[in-house]
C-alpha positions as CSV (number, residue, x, y, z in Angstrom):
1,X,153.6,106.1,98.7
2,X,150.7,107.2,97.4
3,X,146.8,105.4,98.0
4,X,145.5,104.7,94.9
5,X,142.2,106.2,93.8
6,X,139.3,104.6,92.3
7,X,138.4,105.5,88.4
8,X,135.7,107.5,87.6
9,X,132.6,104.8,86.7
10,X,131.2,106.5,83.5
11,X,127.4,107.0,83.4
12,X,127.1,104.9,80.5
13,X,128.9,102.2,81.6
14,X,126.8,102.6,85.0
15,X,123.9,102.2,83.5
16,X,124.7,99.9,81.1
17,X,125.4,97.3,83.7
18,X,122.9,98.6,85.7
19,X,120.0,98.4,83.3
20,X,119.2,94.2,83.6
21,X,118.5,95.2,87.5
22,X,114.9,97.2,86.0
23,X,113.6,94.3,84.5
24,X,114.5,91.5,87.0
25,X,112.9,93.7,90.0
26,X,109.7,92.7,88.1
27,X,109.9,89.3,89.6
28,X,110.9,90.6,93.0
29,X,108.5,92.0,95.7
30,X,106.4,93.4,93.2
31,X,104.9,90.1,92.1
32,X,104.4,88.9,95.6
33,X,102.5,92.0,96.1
34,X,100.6,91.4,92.9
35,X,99.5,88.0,92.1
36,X,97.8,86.8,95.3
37,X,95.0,89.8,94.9
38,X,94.7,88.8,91.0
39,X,94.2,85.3,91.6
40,X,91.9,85.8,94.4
41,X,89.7,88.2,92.7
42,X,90.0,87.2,89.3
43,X,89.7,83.6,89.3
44,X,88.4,83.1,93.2
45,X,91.2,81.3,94.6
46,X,91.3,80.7,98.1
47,X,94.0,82.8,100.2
48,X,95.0,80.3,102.5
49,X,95.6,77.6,99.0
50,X,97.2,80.9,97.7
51,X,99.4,81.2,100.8
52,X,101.0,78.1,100.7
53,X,101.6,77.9,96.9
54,X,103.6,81.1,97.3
55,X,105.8,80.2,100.5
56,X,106.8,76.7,99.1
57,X,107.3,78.4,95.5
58,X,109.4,80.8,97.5
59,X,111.6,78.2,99.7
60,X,111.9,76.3,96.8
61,X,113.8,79.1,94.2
62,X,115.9,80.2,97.6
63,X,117.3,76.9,98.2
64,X,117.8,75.9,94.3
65,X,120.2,79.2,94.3
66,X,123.4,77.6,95.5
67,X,122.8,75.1,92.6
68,X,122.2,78.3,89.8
69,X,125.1,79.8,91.0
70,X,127.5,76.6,90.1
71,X,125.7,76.7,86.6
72,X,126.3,80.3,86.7
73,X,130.2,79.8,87.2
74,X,129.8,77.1,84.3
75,X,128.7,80.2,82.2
76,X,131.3,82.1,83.2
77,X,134.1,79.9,82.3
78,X,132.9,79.2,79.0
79,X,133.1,83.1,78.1
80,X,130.9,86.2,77.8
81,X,129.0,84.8,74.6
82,X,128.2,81.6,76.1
83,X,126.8,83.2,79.2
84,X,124.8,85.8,77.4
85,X,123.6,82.9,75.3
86,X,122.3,80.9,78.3
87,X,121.4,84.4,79.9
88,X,118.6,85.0,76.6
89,X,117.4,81.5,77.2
90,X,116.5,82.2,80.9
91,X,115.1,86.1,79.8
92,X,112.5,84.3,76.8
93,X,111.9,81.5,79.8
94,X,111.1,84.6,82.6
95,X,109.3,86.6,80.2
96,X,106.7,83.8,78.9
97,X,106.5,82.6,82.6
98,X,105.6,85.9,83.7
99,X,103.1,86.6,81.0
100,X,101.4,82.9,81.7
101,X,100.6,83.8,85.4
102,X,98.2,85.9,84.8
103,X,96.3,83.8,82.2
104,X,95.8,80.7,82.4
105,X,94.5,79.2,79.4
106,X,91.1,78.3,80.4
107,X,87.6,80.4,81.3
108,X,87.7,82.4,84.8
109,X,84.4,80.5,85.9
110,X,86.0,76.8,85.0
111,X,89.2,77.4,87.4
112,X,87.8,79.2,90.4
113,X,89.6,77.5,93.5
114,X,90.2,74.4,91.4
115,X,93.7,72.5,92.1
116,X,94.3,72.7,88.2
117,X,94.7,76.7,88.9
118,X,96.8,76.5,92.1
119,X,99.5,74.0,89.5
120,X,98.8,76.2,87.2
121,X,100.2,79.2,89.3
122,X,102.6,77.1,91.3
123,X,104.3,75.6,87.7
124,X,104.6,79.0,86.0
125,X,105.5,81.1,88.8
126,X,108.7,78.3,89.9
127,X,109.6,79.2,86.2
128,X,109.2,82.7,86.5
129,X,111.4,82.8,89.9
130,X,114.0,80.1,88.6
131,X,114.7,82.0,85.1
132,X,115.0,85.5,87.7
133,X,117.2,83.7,89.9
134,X,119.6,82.6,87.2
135,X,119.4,86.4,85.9
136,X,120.2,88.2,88.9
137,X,123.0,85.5,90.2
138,X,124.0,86.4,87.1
139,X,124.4,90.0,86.8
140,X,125.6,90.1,90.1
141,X,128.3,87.5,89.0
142,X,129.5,89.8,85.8
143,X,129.9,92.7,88.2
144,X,131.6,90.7,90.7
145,X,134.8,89.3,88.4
146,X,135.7,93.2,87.8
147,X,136.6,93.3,91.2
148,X,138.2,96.9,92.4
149,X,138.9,99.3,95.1
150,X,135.9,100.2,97.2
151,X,134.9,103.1,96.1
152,X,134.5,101.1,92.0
153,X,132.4,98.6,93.5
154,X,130.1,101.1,95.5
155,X,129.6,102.8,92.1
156,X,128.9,99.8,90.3
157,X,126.2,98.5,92.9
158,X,124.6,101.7,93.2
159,X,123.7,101.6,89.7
160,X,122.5,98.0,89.8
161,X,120.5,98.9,92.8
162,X,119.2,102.4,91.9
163,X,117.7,100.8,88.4
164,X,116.4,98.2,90.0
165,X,114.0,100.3,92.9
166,X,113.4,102.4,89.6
167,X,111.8,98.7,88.0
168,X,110.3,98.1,91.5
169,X,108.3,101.2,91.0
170,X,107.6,100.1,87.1
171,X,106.4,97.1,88.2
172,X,103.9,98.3,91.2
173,X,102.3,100.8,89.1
174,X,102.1,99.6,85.5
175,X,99.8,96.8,85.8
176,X,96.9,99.5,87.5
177,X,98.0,101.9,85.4
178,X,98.7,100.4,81.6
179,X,97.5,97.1,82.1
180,X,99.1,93.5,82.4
181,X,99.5,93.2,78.6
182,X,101.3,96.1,78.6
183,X,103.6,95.3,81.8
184,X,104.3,92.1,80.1
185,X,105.6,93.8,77.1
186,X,107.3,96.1,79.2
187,X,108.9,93.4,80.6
188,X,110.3,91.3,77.4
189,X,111.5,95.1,76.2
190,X,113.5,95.6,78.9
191,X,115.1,92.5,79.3
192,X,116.5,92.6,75.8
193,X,117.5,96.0,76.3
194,X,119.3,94.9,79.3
195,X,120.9,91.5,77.5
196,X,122.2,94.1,74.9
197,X,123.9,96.4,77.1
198,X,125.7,93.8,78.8
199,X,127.1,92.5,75.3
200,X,128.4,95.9,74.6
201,X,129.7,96.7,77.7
202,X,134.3,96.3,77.9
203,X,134.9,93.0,78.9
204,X,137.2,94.7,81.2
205,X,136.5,98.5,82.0
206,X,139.0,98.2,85.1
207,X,142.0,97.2,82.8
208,X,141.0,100.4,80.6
209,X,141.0,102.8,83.3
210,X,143.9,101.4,85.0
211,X,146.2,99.3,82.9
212,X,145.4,96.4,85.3
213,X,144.9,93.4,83.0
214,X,144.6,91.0,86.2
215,X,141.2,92.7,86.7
216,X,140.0,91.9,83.3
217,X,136.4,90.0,83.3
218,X,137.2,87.6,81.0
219,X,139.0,84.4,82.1
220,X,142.1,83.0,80.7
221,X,141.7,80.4,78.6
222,X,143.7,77.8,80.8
223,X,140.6,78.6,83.6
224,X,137.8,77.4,81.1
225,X,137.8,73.9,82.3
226,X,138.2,74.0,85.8
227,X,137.9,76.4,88.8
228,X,141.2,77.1,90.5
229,X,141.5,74.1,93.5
230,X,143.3,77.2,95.7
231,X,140.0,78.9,96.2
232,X,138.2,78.1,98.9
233,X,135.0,75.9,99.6
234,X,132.5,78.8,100.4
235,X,131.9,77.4,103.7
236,X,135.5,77.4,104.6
237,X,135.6,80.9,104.4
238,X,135.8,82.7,107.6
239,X,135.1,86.4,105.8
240,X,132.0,84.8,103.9
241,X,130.6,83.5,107.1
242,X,130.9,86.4,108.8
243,X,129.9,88.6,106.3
244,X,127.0,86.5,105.7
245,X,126.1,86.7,109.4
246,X,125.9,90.6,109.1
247,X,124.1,90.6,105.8
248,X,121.1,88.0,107.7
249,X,120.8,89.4,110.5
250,X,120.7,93.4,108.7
251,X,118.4,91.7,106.1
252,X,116.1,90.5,108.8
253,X,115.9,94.0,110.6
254,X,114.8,95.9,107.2
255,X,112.4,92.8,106.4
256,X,110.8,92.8,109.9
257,X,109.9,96.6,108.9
258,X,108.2,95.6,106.0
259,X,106.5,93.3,107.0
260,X,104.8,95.0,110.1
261,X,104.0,98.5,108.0
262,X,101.2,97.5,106.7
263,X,100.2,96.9,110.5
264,X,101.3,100.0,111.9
265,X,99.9,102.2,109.2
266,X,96.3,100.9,109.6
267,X,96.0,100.1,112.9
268,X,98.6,102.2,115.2
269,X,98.5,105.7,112.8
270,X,94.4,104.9,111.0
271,X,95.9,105.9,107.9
272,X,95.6,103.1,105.6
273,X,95.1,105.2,102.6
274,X,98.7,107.4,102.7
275,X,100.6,103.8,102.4
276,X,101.6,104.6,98.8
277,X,102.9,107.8,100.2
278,X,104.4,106.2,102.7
279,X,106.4,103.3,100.7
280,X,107.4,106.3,97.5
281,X,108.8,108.5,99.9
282,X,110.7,105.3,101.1
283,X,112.2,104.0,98.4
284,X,112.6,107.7,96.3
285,X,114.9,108.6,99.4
286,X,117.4,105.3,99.0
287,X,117.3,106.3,95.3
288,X,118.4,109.6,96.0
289,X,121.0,108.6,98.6
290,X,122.5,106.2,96.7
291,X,125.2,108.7,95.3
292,X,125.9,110.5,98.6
293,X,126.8,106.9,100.2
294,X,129.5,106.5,97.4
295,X,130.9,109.4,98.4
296,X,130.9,108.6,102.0
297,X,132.7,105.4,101.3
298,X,135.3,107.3,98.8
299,X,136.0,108.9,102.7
300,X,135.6,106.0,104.9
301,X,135.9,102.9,103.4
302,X,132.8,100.3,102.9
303,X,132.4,98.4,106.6
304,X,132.4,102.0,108.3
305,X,130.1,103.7,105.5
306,X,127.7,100.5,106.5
307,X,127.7,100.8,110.1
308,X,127.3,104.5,109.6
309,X,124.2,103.9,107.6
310,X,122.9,101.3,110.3
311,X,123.1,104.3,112.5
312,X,120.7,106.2,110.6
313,X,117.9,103.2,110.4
314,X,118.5,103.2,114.6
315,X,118.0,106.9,114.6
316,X,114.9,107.1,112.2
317,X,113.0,104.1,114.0
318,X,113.9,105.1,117.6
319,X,110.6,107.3,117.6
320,X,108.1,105.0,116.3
321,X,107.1,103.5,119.2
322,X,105.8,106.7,120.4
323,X,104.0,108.1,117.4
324,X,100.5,106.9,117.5
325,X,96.9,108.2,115.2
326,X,97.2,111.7,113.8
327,X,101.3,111.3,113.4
328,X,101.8,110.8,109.9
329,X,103.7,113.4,108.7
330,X,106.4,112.2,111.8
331,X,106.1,109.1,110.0
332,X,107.1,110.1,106.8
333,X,110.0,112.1,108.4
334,X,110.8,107.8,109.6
335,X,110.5,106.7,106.3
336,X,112.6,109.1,104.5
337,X,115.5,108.8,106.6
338,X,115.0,105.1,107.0
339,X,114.8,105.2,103.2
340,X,118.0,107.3,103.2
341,X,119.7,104.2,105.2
342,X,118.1,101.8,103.1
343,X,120.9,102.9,100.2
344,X,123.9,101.8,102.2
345,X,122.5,98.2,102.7
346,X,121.5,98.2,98.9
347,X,125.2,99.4,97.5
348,X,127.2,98.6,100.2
349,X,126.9,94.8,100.9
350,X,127.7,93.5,97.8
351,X,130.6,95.5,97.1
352,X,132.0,94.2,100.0
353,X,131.1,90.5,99.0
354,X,132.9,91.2,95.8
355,X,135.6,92.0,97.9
356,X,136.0,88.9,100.1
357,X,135.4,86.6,96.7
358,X,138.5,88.5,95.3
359,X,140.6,88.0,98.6
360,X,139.9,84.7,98.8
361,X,141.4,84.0,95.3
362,X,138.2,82.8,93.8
363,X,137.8,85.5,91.1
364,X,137.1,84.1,87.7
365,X,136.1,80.9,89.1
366,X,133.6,80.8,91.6
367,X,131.6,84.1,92.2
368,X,128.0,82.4,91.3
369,X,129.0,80.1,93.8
370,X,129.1,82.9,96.5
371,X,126.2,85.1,94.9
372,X,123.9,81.8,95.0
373,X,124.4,81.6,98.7
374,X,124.2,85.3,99.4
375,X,121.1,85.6,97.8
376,X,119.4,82.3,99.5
377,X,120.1,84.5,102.4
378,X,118.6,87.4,100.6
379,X,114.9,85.9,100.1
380,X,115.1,83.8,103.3
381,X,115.4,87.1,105.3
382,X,111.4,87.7,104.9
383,X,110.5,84.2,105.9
384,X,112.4,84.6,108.9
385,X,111.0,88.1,109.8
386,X,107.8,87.0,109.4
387,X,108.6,84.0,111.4
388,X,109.9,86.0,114.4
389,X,107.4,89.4,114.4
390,X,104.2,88.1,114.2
391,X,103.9,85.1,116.1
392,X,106.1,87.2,118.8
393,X,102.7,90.1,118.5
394,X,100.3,87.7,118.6
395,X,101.8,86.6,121.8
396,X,101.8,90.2,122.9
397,X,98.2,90.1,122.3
398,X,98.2,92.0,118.8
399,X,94.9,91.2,116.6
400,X,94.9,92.8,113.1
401,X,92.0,95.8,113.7
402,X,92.4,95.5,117.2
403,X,91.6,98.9,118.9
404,X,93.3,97.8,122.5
405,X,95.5,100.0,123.7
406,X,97.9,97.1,124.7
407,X,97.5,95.7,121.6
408,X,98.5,98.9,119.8
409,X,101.8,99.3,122.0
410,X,102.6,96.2,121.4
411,X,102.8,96.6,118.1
412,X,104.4,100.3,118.0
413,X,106.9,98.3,119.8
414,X,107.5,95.6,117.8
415,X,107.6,97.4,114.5
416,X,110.5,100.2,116.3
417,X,111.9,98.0,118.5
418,X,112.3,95.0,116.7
419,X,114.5,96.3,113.9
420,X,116.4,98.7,116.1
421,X,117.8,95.8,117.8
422,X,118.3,93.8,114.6
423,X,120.5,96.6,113.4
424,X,122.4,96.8,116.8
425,X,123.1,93.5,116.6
426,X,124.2,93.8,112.7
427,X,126.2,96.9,113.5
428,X,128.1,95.4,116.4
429,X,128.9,91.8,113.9
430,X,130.0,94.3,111.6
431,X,132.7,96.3,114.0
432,X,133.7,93.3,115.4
433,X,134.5,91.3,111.8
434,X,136.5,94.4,110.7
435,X,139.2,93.7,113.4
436,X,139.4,90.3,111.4
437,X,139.3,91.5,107.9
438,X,141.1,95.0,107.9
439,X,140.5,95.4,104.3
440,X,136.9,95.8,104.5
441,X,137.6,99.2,105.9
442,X,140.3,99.9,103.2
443,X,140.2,103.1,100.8
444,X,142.2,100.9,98.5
């Protein structure tokens, strides 16, 4: 008996799935990164106001994603037309949300640090998150009902994931660059351009390659009113959970990094100014390794291909406790290969979701359901980093600008030690959940 092999994904249909991902990263960490300095210096809003505005906006679209992934099923079931209909509503709603944050109809000198501002920016960026949301569940959703052997879904998420760090890198520099006018054009350009690829895309390439018409995207008609009662409630599912508990506590590792760089970069290295170099060579490396960890799981199957990767990110940070002012270039050395690692946790994950939905019988029927969970858990993970590594510095007596020696250490260890153990922890879930579920080390 021979083990089946996985077709060959063709570039266009890659990136013609893949394309939506460029747009939606617009909405992502980019905008976070963005819109407090903007309204602070533009329109003199205060940064504490500012800071609680975005968490509760934040909290807000991450719990109402369970809920936009049952609409998103609703979608589903009624066919690819009605989806892509609703989908075009929530890309006008996104790209006139997006385009209203940044002015607000009334004179800069009438809105400084008024409440009328802060509702203005709390109103219009819920919109802008809640149209993204329902996007992304989306696209992750359309990917998802194609199911496949592992190798297929690595492909398919690598494209999603390498377009979208490419619109993460549109989005950072195009507003400096070109403008905001321009970045909001951009924006409305690229979500049509995205809405149209889908609509031309097979509705099952899987079935083409293969002759498999159970893998076709489109439902049968007799599932149009009602989701199969044999699949599972999401929190029944043992796979889920425990896949789930891997993906949060990975997810927390990576965002604990993040958010201490900043940190560690001024205070523990004094070079505040090579950041940008810092964060490009970062996220140009998981671009570039995205490819190389298809192959690896073409070879050893998605769960090992993970841990493997998790590996690397323990490897590259193990250092960084030691490296202190005048280390840079070691540092970049960190971020490459951490970047390198960062492309299994970007493909990998969600091909193995797609997986468990598909074992679980609840293809066709009840992927947003999943995806709206899974990505709850997605833009939870930097609440909870935040949570745990800096009150846990300022404990260790870390200031921000502190020159203290202790201070510094603590810090070098936080930001290596912290996500080291994370991704211990994350690796060991992992090896321990494949002895459950044997398939998620599968070739086929």
């Amino acid at each position: 008996m021979t083990t089946p092999t996985a077709p060959a994904l063709p570039w266009r249909l890659g990136a013609g799935y893949g394309l939506l991902a460029a747009p939606l990263a617009f909405a992502s960490l980019p905008l976070y990164v963005l819109l407090p300095h903007h309204y602070a210096q533009v329109y003199g809003a205060p940064l504490a106001a500012l800071g609680l505005v975005l968490l509760g906006t934040r909290v807000a679209d991450a719990l109402i994603d369970p809920a936009l992934g049952r609409l998103v099923d609703r979608w589903l079931r009624s066919g690819s037309r009605q989806a892509l209909a609703a989908a075009s509503l929530a890309a006008v709603l996104m790209a006139l949300a997006f385009a209203a944050l940044w002015w607000p109809p009334r004179a800069p000198a009438a809105l400084a640090g008024t409440p009328w501002l802060l509702g203005w920016l709390a109103l219009t960026l819920l919109l802008c998150t809640l149209a993204y949301s329902g996007l992304s569940i989306l696209h992750l959703a359309w990917a998802a009902r194609w199911g496949g052997l592992p190798a297929w879904r690595a492909r398919v998420g690598a494209w999603r994931e390498g377009l979208a760090l490419g619109g993460v890198v549109l989005a950072s520099v195009l507003p400096t660059l070109a403008g905001l006018a321009l970045t909001c054009a951009v924006l409305a350009a690229l979500l049509l351009a995205g809405l149209l690829a889908l609509r031309t895309l097979p509705a099952n390439p899987l079935s083409q390659a293969l002759n498999h018409a159970e893998l076709t995207a489109e439902p049968p008609a007799t599932d149009a009113a009602t989701p199969s009662a044999a699949a599972p409630a999401v929190w029944r599912n043992p796979a889920f959970l425990r896949l789930l508990a891997v993906h949060l506590c990975n997810g927390v590792a990576a965002a604990t990094a993040a958010t201490l760089l900043p940190f560690f970069v001024a205070d523990r290295l004094q070079t505040p100014t090579l950041q940008p170099l810092f964060l490009l060579g970062y996220f140009a490396a998981a671009a570039l390794a995205l490819p190389l960890w298809v192959r690896v799981v073409a070879r050893l199957g998605l769960a090992p291909s993970w841990r493997l990767g998790m590996v690397l990110a323990v490897l590259a940070f193990a250092p960084t406790p030691w490296l202190t002012e005048g280390d840079a270039w070691a540092f970049l050395a960190v971020c490459l290969l951490s970047g390198a690692a960062l492309g299994a946790d970007l493909a990998l994950p969600g091909a193995l979701l797609t997986g468990v939905i598909h074992h679980a019988g609840a293809q066709r029927q009840a992927e947003g359901v999943y995806l709206g969970w899974w990505t709850c858990a997605t833009k939870l993970n930097l609440a909870l980093a935040a949570g745990l590594a800096l009150p846990l510095l300022a404990a260790l007596g870390y200031e921000a600008g502190t020159r203290s020696s202790a201070g510094l250490q603590a810090l070098a260890w936080a930001y290596g030690g912290l996500p080291v153990l994370l991704k211990l922890c994350a690796w060991a879930l992992l090896r321990r959940s494949e002895h459950h579920h044997p398939t998620w080390s599968a070739l086929s």
